[in-house]
N, C-alpha and C positions, 0 to 999 in steps of 0.2 A: 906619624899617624897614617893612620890604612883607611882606606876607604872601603866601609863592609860592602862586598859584593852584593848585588840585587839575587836573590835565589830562581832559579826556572821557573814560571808560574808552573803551577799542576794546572793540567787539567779541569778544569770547574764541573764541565758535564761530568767527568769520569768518576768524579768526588761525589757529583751527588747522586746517579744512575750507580752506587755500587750495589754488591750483589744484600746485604744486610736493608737497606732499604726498599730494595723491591717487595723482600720479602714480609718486610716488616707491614709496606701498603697492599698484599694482596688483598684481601676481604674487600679496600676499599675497590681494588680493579674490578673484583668478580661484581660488585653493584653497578659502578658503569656497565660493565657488560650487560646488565641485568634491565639498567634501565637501557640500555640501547635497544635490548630485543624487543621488550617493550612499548620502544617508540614505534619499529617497523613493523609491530604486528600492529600496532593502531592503526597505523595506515594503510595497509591491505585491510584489515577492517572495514573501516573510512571508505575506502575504492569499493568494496563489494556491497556494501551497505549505497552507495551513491547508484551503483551500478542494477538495485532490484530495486530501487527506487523512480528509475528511468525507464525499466520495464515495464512496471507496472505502470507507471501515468502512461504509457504506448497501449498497454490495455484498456486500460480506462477511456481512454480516446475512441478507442475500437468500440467498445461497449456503446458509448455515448452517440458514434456515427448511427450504429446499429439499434438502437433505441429507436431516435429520431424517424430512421428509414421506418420501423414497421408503424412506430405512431402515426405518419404520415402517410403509408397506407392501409393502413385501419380507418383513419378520418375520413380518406377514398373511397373508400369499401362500405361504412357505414351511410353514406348519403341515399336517398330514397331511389334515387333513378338507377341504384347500383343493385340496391336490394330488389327489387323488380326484378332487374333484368336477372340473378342470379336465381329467383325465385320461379321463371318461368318455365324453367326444362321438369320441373316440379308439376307443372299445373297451377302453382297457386298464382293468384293475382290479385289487384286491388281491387275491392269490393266497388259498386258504382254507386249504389245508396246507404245509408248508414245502417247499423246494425237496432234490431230492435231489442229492447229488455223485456223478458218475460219477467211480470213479478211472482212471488211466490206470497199464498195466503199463509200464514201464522195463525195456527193452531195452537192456542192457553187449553191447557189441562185446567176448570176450574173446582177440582175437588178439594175438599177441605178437609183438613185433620182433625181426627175426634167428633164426626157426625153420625 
């Protein structure tokens, strides 16, 4: 009796990277590919979308400083001792007695229709 020889393993990678099989999953590779590009253009996306988003709240902050500032000198500006004093290169000034009302008499037309 013989003892049947063990045979050389093949290869396993070689068996199963052969060229009939590559060929046979392209479509599936060109999807991977497809979703990869995919992935990396979501995220440049993602970044540039993060990135006008960061801009803008910097503007908005600006705005908000900027508001603030002229509301709080408009509130300045509006106080009586302010309008005065700006009033004065004018001539005008505050009156010292009060203003009088002239009334106005009302005149009725009292004619009639059909007399």
């Amino acid at each position: 009796m013989s003892v049947p020889e063990k045979q050389a393993p093949k290869n396993t990678l070689k068996s199963i990277l052969n060229y009939q099989w590559i060929v046979m999953n392209i479509p599936f590779f060109l999807f991977l590919a497809f979703i990869a590009i995919l992935y990396i253009a979501n995220g440049h996306f993602a970044d540039k979308t993060i990135r006008q988003i960061n801009k803008t709240q910097g503007q908005l902050k600006d705005l908000q400083f900027e508001y603030k500032t002229l509301k709080a000198d408009l509130m300045r500006r509006s106080r009586a001792d302010q309008i005065e004093a700006a009033m004065l290169p004018f001539g005008l000034k505050v009156a010292a007695e009060m203003p009088v009302r002239i009334p106005i008499e009302k005149k009725f037309n009292t004619q009639t229709k059909g007399n």
